[in-house]
C-alpha positions in Angstrom: 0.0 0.0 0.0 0.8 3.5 -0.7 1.1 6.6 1.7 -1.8 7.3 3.2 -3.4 10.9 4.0 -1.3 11.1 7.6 1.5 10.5 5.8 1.1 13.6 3.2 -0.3 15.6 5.6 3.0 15.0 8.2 5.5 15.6 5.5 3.7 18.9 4.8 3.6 19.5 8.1 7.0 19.3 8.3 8.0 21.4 5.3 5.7 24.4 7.1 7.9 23.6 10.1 10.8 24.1 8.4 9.8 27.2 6.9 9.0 28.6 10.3 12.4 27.8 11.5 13.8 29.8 9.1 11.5 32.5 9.5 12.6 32.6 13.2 16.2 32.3 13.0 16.3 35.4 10.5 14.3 37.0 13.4 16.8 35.5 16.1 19.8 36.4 14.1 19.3 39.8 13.4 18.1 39.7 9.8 14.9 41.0 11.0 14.6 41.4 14.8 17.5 41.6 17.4 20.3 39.2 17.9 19.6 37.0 20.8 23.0 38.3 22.8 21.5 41.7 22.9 17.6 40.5 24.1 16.6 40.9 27.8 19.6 43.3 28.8 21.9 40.9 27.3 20.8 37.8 29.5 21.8 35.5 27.4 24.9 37.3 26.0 28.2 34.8 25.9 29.3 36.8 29.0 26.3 36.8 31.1 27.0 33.3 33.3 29.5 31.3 34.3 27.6 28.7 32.5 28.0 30.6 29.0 29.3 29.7 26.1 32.0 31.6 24.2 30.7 33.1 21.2 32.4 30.6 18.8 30.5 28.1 20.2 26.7 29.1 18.7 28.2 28.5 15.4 27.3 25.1 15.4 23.6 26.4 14.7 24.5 26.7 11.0 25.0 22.7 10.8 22.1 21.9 13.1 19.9 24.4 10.2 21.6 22.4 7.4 20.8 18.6 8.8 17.0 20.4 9.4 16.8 21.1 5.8 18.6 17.5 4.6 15.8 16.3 6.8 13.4 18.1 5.4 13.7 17.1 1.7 14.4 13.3 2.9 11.3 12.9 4.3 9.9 14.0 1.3 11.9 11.7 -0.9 9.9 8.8 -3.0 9.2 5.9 -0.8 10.6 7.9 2.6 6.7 8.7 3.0 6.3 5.2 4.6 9.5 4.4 6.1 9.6 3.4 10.0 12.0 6.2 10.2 9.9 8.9 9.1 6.5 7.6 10.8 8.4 7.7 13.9 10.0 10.9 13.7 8.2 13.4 11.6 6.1 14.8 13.9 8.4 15.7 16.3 10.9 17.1 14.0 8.1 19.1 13.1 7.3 20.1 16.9 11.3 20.7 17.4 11.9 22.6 14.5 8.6 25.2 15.7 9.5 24.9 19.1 13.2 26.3 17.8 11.2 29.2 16.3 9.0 30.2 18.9 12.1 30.4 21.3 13.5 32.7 19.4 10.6 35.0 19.3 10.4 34.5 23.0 13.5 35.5 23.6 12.8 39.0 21.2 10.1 40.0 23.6 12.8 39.7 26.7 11.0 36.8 28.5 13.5 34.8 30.1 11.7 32.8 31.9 8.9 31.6 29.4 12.1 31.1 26.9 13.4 28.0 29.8 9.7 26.8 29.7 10.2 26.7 25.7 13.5 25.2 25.5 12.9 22.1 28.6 9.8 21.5 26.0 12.1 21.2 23.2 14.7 19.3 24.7 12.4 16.6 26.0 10.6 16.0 22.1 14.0 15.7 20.8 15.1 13.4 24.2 11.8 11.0 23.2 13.0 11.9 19.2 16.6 10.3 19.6 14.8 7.3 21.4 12.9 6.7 19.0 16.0 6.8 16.3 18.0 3.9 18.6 14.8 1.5 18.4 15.1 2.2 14.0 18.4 2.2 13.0 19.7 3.9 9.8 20.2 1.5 7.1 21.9 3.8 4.5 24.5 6.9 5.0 22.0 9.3 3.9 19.9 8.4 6.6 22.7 8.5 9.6 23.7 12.0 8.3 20.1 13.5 7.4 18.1 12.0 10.9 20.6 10.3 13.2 23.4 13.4 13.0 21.2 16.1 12.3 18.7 15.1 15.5 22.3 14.1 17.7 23.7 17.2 17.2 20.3 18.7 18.2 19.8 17.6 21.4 23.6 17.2 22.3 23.8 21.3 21.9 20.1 22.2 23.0 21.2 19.9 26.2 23.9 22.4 27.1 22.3 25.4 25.7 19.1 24.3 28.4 21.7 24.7 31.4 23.0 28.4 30.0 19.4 29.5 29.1 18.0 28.4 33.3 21.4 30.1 34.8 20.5 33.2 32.3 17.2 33.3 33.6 18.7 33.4 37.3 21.4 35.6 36.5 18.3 37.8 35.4 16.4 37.5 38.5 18.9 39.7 40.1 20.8 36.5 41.4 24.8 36.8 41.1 25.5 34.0 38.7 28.3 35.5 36.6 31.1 36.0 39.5 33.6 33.7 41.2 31.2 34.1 44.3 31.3 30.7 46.0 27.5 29.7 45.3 27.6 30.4 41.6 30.2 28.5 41.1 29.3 25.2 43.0 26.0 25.7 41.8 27.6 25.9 37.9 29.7 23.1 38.4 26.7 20.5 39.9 24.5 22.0 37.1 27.2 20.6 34.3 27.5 17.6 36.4 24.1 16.9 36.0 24.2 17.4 32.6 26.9 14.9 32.0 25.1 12.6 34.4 21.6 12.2 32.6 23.7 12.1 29.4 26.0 9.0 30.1 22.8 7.5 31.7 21.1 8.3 28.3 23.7 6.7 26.5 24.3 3.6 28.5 20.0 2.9 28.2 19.3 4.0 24.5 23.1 2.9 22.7 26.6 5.5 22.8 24.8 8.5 20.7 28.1 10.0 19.5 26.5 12.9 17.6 24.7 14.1 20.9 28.2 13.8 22.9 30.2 15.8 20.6 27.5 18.6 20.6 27.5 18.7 24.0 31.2 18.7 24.1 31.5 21.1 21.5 29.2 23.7 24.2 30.8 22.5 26.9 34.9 23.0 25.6 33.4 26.8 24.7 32.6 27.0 27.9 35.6 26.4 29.4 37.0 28.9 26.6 34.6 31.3 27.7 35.7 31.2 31.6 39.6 31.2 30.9 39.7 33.6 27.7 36.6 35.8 28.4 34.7 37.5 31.4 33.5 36.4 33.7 36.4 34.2 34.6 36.7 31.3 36.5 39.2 28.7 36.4 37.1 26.1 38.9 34.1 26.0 35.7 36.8 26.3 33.0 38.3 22.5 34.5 34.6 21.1 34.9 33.2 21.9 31.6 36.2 20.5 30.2 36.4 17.3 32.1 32.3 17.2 32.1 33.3 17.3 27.8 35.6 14.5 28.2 33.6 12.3 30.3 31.0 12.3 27.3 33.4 11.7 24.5 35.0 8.6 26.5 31.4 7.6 27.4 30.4 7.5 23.5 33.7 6.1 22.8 33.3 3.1 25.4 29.8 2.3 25.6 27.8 0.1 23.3 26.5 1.9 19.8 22.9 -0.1 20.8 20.7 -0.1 23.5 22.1 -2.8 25.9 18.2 -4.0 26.6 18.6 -5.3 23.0 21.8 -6.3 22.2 22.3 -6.2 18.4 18.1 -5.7 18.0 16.5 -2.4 17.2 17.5 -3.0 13.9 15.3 -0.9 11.5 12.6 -1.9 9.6 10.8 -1.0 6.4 7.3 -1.4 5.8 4.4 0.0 3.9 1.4 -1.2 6.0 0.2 1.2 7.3 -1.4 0.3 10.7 2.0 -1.7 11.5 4.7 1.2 10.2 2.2 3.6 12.4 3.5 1.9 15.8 
């Protein structure tokens, strides 16, 4: 059988999403509105927290937008309609790629705090989206770079970009996060801790996501650019992003590329029932 009407009507839905995205990243660049470092009294400037990444570091955005777009037209590729992969994924990809939009906007009307609520959203679809990719794996290299790198590269940076957008929306409730005060750096370092924690943890139940733990590492390594080369500096954060960025690399590096649940199962498969492809 065919693609059904779901099908059609996710794969436009997807391509409106995309379009969106773009819309909001000219917004969030600039193009059109104001660049994100100079929203809410420069909140979430590269210099704002302890927890902020150099500047260098949000350049990785161009590669996430260009594995959106690959993704984008290989959904919409002849016989992609009823792939496992696709049925699985669309919809969030959709949800991620609007969610990516309306933080932006967010951010352009300087509300901090509704930008966190926005972005935890968005990292959990693409947490439950990168789940879904380790119980279909890619059969082709198209697929791993279009879906599996483009969505591992995703979360990976929107995971470390989570921790700098909650200690931006401290920093801008008049607490002192961007000092070598005592507090905000202990509170800094268990924050990254945490967020190599739940990634290894990730890793170790859904398969060694090395796209995701060089994304992170790429934030995190900017990081500890960010508190040696820039303000506000401190050494203490500058050592535990970098060790947090090596702990995910050897964590990738030694764990199983599949979940450990299923040994060598999860492998992907292709269908064109629909009520079966649909679960």
């Amino acid at each position: 059988m065919g693609p059904t009407r779901t099908d059609r009507v996710r794969q436009l839905v997807v391509v409106l999403a995309e379009v969106f995205c773009v819309v909001g990243t000219l917004v969030g660049t600039g193009v059109i509105g104001t660049p994100v470092a100079e929203t809410a009294g420069g909140a979430l400037s590269a210099d704002a927290t302890l927890v902020a990444p150099a500047g260098t570091a949000f350049s990785i955005w161009s590669v996430i937008y260009l594995g959106l777009a690959a993704y984008t037209i290989w959904q919409l590729l002849p016989g992609n309609a009823t792939d496992v992969r696709a049925r699985a994924t669309g919809w969030l990809a959709a949800a991620s790629m609007v969610l990516n939009a309306t933080w932006l906007l967010v951010t352009q009307a300087d509300l901090v705090w509704l930008s966190v609520v926005v972005i935890v959203v968005l990292l959990a679809v693409l947490v439950e989206l990168v789940r879904r990719l380790a119980r279909h794996r890619a059969e082709g290299w198209v697929d791993r770079l279009a879906v599996d790198a483009t969505f591992g590269l995703y979360l990976g940076w929107v995971a470390v970009a989570t921790c700098a957008n909650t200690a931006a929306a401290v920093g801008d409730s008049r607490w002192d996060v961007s000092s070598e005060d005592t507090i905000a750096v202990v509170g800094t370092i268990a924050l990254l801790a945490l967020l190599t924690t739940l990634e290894v943890g990730f890793f170790w139940r859904y398969g060694a996501r090395w796209a995701v733990a060089l994304a992170s590492a790429w934030g995190l390594a900017w990081v500890a650019v960010g508190r040696t080369a820039e303000t506000p500096e401190s050494l203490p954060t500058a050592v535990a992003a970098g060790l947090c960025a090596a702990v995910l690399l050897l964590a990738a590096a030694a764990l199983p590329p599949v979940p450990r649940e299923r040994g060598g199962q999860g492998r992907r498969v292709r269908t064109s029932t629909p009520m079966s492809a649909a679960r």
